[in-house]
N, C-alpha and C positions, 0 to 999 in steps of 0.2 A: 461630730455631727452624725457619724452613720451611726456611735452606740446609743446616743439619743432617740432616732427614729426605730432602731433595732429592739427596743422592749416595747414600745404598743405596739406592732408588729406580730411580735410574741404574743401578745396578748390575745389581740386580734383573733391571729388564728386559732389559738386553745378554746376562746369563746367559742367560734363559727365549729372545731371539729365536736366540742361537746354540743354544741345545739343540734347538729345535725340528725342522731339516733332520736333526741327529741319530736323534731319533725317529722322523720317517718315513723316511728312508732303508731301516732295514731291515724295513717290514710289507709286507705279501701281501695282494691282490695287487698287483703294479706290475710295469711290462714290464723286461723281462732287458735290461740292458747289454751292449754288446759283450763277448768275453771271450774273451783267444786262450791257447793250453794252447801248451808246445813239445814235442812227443812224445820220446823219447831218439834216435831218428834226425835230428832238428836240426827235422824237417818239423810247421809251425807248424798248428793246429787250430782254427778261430771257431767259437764258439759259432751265431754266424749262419747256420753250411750247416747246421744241424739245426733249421730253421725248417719246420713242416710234421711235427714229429716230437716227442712227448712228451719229454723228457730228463731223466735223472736225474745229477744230478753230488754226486761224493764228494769234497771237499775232506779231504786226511789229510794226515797222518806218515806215513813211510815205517816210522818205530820202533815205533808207536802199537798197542797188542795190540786195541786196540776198531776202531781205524780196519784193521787185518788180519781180523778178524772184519765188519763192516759189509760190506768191499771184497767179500768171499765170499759174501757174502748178494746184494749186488748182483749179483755172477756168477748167483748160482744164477738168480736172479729172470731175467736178461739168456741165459740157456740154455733156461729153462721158456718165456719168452715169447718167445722165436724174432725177433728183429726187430720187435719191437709198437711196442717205446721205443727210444730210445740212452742207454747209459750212458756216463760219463766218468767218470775219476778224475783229482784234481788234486793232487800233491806239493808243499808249499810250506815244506819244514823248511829250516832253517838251514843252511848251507857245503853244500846238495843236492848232486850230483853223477847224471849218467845211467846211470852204474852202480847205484847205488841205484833209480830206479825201475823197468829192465830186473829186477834180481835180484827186489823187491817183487812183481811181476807176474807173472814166471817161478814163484816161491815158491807162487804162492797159487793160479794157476793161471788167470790171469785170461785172459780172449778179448776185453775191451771196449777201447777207447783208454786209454789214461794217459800222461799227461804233468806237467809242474810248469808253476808259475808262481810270482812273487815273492808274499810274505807282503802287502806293501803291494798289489798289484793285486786280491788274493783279499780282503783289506779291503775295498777299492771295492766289488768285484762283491756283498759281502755288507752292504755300507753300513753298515758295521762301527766305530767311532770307533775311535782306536789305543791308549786309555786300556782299553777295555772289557777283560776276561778272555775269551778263547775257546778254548772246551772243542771237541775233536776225536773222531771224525770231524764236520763238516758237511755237510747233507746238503740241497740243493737240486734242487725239482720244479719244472720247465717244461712248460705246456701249447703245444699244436703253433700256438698262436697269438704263442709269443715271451714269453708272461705268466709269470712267478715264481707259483706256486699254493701251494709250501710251501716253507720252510725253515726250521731248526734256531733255535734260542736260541741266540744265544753260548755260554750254560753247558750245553749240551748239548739234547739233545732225543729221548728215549727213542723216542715215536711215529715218526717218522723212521727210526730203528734197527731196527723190528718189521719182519720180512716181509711179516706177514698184511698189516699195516695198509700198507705200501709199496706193495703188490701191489694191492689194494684202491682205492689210490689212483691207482694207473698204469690198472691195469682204467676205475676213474671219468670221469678224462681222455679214455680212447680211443673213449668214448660218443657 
């Protein structure tokens, strides 16, 4: 009887200690990992020289009608606020190409950086399992201390998406 109950047991537990790293990986706050964008001129961008500086990053599709609306919002916000914050944008759709985020940016009208990175590195930085479903745009706040203060749910995350409440949140930070 006990080596019966003694292997789900086993189980059990190996489940819950691998899930664990799972679950915390992606909660807030916890300090930002390295993370380099390639802009479409080849010239690579670390998250680290914007140490000292609120940041807001938009992880999108270049296809994405929410992540083309989000991208604009952040413009507006990165126009009104004059240099407060730094935004990014991060491209990570499939067969990408640097025409596609040149035309994206040209389109929409953007003045902040954009560049891509692979799907798998953007997992990482969002400590993301590769099982999970993730809903686009993603949207991640950095305080000028290097700390993650907010980011998106997988499945999306509306508050994120709001101006008022972005703007709000950027104003909080810069206190």
């Amino acid at each position: 009887m006990e080596r019966r109950l003694a292997r789900p047991l086993v189980l059990v537990a190996t489940l819950a200690a691998l899930a664990v790293p799972l679950l915390a990986a992606g909660r807030v706050p916890r300090p930002a990992p390295e993370f380099t964008i390639v802009d479409p001129g080849g010239k690579q961008i670390h998250l680290s020289s914007f140490k000292g500086h609120v940041v807001v990053i938009e992880f999108l599709l270049t296809n994405c009608p929410h992540c083309q609306r989000v991208a604009q919002m952040v413009g507006r916000l990165d126009r009104e606020m004059s240099g407060r914050f730094q935004a990014l944008a991060v491209a990570f759709d499939n067969n990408l190409v640097d025409p596609m985020v040149t035309d994206f940016s040209r389109r929409l009208g953007l003045s902040y950086p954009i560049g891509s990175s692979s799907a798998a590195a953007v997992d990482r930085f969002l400590g993301r399992g590769m099982v999970e479903r993730l809903m686009v745009p993603q949207i991640v706040v950095i305080d000028r201390a290097g700390v993650i203060r907010a980011q998106s749910h997988p499945q999306g995350e509306t508050d994120l998406e709001s101006e008022v409440y972005l703007r709000t949140l950027i104003d909080h930070l810069l206190q």
